[in-house]
C-alpha positions in Angstrom: 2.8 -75.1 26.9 2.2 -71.9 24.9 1.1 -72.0 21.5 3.7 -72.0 18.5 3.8 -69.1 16.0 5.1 -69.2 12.4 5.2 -66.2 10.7 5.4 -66.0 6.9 6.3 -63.3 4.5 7.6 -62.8 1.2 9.1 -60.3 -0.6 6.7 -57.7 -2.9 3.8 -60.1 -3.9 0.0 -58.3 -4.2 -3.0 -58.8 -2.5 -4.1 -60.4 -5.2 -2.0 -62.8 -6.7 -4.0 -66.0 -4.6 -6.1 -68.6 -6.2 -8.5 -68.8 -3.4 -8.9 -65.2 -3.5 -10.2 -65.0 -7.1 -7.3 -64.9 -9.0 -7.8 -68.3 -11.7 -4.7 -67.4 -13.9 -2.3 -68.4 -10.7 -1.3 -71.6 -9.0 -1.2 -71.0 -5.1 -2.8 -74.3 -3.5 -0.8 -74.0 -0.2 -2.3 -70.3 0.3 -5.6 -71.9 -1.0 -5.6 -74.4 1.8 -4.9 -71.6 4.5 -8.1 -69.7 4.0 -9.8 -72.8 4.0 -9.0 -73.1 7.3 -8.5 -69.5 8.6 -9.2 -66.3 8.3 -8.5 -63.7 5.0 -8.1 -60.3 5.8 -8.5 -59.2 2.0 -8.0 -55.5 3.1 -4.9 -55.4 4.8 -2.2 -52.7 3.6 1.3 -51.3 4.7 1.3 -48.0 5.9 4.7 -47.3 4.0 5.2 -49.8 1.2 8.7 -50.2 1.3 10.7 -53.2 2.6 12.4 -51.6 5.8 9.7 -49.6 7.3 7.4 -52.2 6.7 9.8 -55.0 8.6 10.1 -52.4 11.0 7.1 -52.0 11.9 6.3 -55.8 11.8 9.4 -55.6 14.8 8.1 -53.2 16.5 4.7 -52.6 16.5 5.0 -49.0 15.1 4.4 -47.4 12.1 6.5 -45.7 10.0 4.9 -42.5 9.8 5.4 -43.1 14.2 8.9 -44.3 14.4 10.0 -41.9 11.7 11.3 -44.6 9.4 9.6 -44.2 5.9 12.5 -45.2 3.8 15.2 -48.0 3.0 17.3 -45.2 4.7 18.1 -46.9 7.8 16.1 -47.3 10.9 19.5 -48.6 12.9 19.0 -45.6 15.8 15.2 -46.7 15.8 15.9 -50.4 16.4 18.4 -50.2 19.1 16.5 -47.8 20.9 13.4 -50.5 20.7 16.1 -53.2 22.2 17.3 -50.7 24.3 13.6 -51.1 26.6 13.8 -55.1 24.6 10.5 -54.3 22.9 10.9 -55.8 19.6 8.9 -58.8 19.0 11.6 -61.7 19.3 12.6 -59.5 22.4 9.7 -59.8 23.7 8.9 -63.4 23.0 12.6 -64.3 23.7 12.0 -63.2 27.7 8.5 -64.8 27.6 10.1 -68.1 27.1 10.1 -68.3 23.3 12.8 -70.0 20.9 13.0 -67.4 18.4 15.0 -67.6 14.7 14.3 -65.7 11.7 14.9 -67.6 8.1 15.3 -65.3 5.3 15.2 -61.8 4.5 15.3 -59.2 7.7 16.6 -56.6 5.3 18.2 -55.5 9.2 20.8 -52.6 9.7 23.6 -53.8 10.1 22.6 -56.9 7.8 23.9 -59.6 10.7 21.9 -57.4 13.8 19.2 -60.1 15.9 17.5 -57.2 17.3 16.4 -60.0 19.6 16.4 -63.6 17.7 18.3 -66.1 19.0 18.9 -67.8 15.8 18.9 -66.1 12.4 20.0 -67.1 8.9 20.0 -64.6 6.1 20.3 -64.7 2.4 23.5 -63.4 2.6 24.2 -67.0 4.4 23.0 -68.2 1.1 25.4 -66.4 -1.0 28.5 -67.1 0.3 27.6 -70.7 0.4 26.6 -70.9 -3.3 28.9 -68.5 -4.7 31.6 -68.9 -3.2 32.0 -73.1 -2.7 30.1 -74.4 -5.5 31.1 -72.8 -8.9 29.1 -75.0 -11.2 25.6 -73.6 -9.1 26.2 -70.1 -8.6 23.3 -68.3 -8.8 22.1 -65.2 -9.8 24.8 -64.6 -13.0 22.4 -63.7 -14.9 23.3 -60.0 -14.3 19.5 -58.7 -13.7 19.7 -56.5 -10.6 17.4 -56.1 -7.4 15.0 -53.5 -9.0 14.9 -54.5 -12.5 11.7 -55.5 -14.2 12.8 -57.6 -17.3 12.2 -61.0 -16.4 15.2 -64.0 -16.8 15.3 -67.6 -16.0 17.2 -68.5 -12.8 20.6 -69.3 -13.3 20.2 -72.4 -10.6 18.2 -75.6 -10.2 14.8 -75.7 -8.0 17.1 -77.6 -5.3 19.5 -74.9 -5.1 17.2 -71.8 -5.1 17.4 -69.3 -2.4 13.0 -70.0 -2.4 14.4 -73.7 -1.2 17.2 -72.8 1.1 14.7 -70.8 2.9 11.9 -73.4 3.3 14.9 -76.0 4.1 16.4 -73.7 6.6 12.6 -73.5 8.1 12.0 -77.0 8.0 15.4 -77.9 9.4 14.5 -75.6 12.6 11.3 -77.4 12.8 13.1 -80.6 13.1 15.7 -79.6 15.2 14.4 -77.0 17.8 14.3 -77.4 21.6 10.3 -79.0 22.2 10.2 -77.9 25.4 9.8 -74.5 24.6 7.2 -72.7 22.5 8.8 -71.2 19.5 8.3 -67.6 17.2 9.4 -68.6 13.4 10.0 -65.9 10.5 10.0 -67.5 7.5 11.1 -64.7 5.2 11.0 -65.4 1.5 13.1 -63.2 -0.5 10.4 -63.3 -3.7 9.3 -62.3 -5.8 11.2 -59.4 -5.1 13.1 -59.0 -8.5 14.9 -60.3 -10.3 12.0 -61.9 -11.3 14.1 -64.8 -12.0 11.7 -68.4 -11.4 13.5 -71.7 -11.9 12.4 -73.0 -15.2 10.0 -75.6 -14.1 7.8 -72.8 -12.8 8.0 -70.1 -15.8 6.9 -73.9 -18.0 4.1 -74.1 -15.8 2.2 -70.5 -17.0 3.0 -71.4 -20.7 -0.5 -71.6 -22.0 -2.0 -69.5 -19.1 -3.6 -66.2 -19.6 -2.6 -63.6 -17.6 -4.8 -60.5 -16.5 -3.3 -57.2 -18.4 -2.0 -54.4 -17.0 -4.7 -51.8 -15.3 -5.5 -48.5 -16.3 -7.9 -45.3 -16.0 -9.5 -42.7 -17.2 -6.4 -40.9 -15.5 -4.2 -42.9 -16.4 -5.3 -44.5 -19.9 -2.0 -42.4 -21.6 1.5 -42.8 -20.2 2.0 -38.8 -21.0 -0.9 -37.6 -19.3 -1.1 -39.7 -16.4 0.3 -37.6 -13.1 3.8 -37.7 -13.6 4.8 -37.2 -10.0 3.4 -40.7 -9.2 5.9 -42.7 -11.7 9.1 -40.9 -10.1 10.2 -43.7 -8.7 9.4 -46.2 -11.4 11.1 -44.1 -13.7 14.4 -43.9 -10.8 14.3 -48.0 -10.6 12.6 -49.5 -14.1 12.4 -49.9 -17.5 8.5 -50.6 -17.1 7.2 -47.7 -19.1 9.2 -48.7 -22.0 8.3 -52.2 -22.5 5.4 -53.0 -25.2 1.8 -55.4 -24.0 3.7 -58.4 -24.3 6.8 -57.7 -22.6 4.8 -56.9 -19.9 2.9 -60.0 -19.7 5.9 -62.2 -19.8 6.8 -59.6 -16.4 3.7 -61.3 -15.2 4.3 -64.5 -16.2 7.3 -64.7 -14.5 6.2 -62.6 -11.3 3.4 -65.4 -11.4 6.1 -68.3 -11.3 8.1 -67.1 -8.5 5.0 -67.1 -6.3 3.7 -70.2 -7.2 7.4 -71.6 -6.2 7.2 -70.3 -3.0 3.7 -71.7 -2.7 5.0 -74.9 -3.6 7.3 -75.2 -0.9 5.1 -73.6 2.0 3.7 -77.4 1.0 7.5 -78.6 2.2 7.0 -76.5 5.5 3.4 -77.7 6.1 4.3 -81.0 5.3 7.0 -80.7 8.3 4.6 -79.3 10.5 2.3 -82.0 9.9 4.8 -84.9 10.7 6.1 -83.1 13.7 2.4 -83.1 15.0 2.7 -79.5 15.3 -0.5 -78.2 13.7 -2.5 -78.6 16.2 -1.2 -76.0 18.4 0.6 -73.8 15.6 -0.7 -70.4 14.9 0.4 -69.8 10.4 0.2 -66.1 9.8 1.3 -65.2 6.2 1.6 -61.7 4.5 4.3 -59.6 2.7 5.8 -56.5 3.5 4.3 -54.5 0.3 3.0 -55.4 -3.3 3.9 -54.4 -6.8 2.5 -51.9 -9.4 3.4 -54.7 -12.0 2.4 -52.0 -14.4 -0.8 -50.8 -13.5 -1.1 -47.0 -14.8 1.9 -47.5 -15.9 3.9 -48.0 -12.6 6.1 -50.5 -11.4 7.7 -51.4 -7.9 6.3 -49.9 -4.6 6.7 -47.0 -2.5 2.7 -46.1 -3.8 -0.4 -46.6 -2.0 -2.2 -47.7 -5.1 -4.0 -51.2 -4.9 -1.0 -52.9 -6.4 1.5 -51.4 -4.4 0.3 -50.8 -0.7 -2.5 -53.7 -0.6 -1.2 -57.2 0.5 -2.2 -60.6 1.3 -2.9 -61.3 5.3 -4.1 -64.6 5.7 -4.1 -66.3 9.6 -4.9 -70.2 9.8 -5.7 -71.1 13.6 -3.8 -73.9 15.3 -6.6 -77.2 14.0 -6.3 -78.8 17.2 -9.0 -76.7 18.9 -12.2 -75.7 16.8 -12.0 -72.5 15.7 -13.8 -70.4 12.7 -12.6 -71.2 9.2 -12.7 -70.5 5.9 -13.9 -66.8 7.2 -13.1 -63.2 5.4 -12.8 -59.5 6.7 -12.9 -56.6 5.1 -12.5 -54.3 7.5 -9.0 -52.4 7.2 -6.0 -54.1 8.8 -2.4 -53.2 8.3 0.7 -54.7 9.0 1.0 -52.8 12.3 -1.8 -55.4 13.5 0.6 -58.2 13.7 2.8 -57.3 16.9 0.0 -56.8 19.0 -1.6 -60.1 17.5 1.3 -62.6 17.9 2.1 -61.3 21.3 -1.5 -62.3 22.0 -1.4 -65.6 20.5 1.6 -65.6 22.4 -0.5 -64.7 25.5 2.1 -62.1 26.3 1.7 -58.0 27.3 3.3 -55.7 24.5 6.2 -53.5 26.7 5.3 -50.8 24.5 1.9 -48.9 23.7 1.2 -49.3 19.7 -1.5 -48.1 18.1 -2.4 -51.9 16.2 -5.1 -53.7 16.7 -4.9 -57.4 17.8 -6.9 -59.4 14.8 -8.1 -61.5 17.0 -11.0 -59.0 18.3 -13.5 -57.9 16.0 -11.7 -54.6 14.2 -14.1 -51.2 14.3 -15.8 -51.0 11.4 -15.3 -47.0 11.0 -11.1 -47.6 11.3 -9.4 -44.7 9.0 -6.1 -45.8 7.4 -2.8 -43.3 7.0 0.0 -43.7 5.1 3.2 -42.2 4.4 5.8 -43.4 2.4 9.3 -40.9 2.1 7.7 -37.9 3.1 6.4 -37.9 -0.7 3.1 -40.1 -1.0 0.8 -39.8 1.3 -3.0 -41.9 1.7 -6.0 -41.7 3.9 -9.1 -44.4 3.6 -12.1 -43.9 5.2 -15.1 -46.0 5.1 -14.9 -46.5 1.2 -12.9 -43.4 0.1 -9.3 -43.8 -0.7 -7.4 -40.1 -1.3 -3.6 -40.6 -2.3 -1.3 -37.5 -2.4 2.0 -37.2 -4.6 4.1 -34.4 -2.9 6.3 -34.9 -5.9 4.2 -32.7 -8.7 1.2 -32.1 -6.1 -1.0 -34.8 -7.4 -4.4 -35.4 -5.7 -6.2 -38.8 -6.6 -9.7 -39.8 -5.1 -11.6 -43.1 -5.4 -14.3 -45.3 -4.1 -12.9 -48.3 -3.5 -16.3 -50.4 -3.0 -17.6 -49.3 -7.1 -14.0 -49.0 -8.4 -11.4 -51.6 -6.6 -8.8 -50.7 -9.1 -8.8 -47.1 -9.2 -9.4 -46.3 -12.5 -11.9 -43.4 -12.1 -10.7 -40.3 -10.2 -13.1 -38.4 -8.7 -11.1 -35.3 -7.2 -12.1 -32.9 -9.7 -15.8 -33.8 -9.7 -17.3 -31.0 -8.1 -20.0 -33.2 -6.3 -16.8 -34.9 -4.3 -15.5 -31.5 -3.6 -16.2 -31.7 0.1 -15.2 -35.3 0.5 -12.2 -34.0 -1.0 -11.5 -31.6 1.1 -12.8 -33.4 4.5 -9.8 -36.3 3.7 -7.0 -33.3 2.6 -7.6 -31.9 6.0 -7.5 -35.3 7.9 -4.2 -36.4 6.0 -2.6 -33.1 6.6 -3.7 -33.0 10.4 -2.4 -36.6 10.3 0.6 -35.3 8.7 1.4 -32.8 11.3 1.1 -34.6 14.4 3.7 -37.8 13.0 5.7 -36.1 10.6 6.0 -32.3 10.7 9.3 -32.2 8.8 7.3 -33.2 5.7 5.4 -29.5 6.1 6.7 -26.4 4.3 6.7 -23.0 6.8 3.1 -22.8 6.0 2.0 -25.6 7.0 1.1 -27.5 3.6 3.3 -30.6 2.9 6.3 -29.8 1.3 6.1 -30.5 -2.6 9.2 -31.5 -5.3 9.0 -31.2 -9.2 7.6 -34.1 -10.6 10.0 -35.6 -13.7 8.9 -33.3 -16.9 8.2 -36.3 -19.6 8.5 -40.4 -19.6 11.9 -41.1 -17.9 13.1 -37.6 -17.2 15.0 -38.9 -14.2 18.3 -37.2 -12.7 19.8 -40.4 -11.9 19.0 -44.3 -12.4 19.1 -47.1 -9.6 18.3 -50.3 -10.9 19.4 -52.2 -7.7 23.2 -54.1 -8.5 24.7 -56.1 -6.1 27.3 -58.9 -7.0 29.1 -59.7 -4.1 28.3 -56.9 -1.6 27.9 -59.2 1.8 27.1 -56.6 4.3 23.5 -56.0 3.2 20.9 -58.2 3.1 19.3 -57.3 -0.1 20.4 -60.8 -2.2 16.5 -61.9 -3.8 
């Protein structure tokens, strides 16, 4: 029989927010034990660093800059045309023979679409359970909303978290599937997506921790004078650039907890995996679909292609009943378009659709270029070790080199010995730019460019993500 694939995500977490990978102020032992016995991509990003395009592209093998979904917008038209030819991944698996069921976040339009699961269970499943039929564990009341930095305690036990529901509605398909088929699994965690809200036993745990600060640059040393374009949408969703050092550390602290909660229960899922014997031909694939500023230069949230924002965790652990490399790290790019074309190889199964991926398990190019678009208003392009990132929104141009300085604090775009570097990674990103998305381009052909806010928090309008009891999206955390 085929091999088994479980795919893993969660919600907004960093590239580098794991133990094994050099982080000692966090607890993530499950994620530890995975690169023991696989393989860490440590540069993996998400070509637009936003929750739909991102699960979009993880559906369909396209990017979002290709399928022309680079917001939360919607990508409904996109989706059913990809069902339409039955080219999204659980499609495609599904008429291979697969059992397919997604646990968790989708973060589909409409919210109850399968776009080709057989089975799925959303969060949404979770809050009309515990809100509605048991009053005395109704979670989230704490009234923090969806985009909100501040952190809060959940309102709920450990047993009762949505973090549990997921891994018990993982483990229960484990137990209960059909074994005479191969299955595709998407365990989708929902954190830490704020609220950043960990059950109490896991904000005790980072009591007497220290927590890395906050990042900054010679660019972006000053909240004032760092390009104000770039915080737009911080500014739209947050309250980051108003809190003080140690406001933002307890931000951390409880970004920390909800990670190492969902660590502790991938423990639950491998434990499951273990007693079902299904480890030995099981291929564990775990990533998220963006990361979070977490206040780096300032910022918060995502939608950037900074480190904190567009760089995420992509770790692959080999089924162990064959012997296969471990413990193994590549730094060559990889993105999240990479994983359609890879699980439909695991799956030994031919993709319906030409992507432009790369299956993982083939040695990547070492001269691969990376794009990235994300809403028509920040744009990226790495090659080799340069990184340029573009701000349409107050016409911001940022340059690094990512091998000297991995957390962009020393721009190098007005240096006039990078003037031609410069210049060579403009022209690629706007040649980029006008083959995949011309509608971002003025009648000149330069990308069209939007005032950036004029001081701290000069932002038309506020969006700080409140839901209560709104059951037709699929945006409960």
């Amino acid at each position: 029989m085929k091999d088994n694939i479980l795919l893993i995500t969660t919600d907004q977490q960093r590239f580098d927010t794991i133990n094994a990978w050099g982080n000692q102020s966090i607890f993530t032992p499950h994620l530890n034990y995975m690169a023991a016995m696989g393989v860490s991509y440590k540069n993996c990003y998400a070509s637009c660093p936003i929750c739909v395009p991102s699960r979009t592209t993880i559906m369909t093998g396209r990017q979002g800059y290709e399928s022309g979904v680079v917001s939360n917008a919607t990508h409904e038209s996109f989706m059913q045309s990809c069902m339409e030819e039955r080219s999204t991944l659980p499609a495609t698996l599904s008429d291979a023979g697969y059992q397919t069921c997604a646990k968790g976040k989708m973060h589909f339009q409409p919210a109850r679409a399968h776009y080709g699961f057989e089975e799925m269970r959303l969060p949404l499943d979770y809050m009309r359970r515990y809100d509605g039929a048991f009053q005395e564990n109704r979670p989230k009341i704490h009234g923090i909303g969806e985009c909100e930095m501040e952190p809060v305690i959940s309102t709920v036990d450990v047993k009762d978290s949505i973090t549990t529901w997921i891994a018990d509605e993982s483990i229960d398909f484990l137990e209960t599937r059909d074994p005479t088929r191969p299955f595709f699994l998407w365990t989708s965690f929902t954190k830490p997506h704020p609220p950043f809200d960990p059950c109490r036993d896991f904000w005790a745990l980072y009591e007497d921790i220290p927590l890395p600060p906050p990042v900054t640059g010679d660019w972006s040393a000053i909240l004032e004078d760092t390009p104000q374009g770039f915080l737009a949408g911080a500014y739209e969703n947050t309250n980051m650039h108003l809190l003080g050092e140690r406001q933002k550390q307890a931000v951390r602290r409880a970004y920390y907890a909800c990670i190492t909660q969902i660590d502790y229960a991938l423990g639950r899922i491998f434990g499951a995996l273990r007693e079902h014997d299904l480890f030995k031909n099981t291929w564990v694939i775990f990533t998220s679909d963006h990361g979070e500023m977490l206040g780096d230069h300032h910022m918060s949230q995502k939608n950037l292609f900074f480190e904190g924002s567009a760089h995420v965790p992509l770790i692959i652990m080999l089924p162990q009943g064959r012997e296969l490399a471990r413990n193994i790290s590549v730094r060559t790019y990889a993105d999240l378009g990479d994983l359609y074309p890879t699980i439909l190889s695991m799956a030994g199964v031919t993709p319906k659709v030409k992507v432009s991926g790369a299956d993982l398990q083939k040695p990547l190019p070492s001269d691969r270029v990376f794009y990235g678009n994300s809403l028509n208003r920040n744009f990226c392009v790495m090659e080799k070790n340069y990184k340029l990132i573009y701000s349409a929104v107050g016409n911001h141009t940022l340059l690094f080199d990512m091998e000297k300085d991995p957390m962009e604090q020393h721009d190098l775009s007005e240096i006039p010995e990078f003037a031609d570097l410069k210049a060579h990674l403009a022209g690629m990103l706007l040649s980029h730019t006008a083959r995949y998305t011309p509608d971002a381009l003025d009648d000149h052909g330069r990308i069209r460019t939007f005032d950036a806010p004029r001081f701290p928090g000069d932002m038309p309008g506020r969006w700080f993500g409140f839901h209560y009891r709104d059951y037709s999206v699929d945006t409960f955390h």
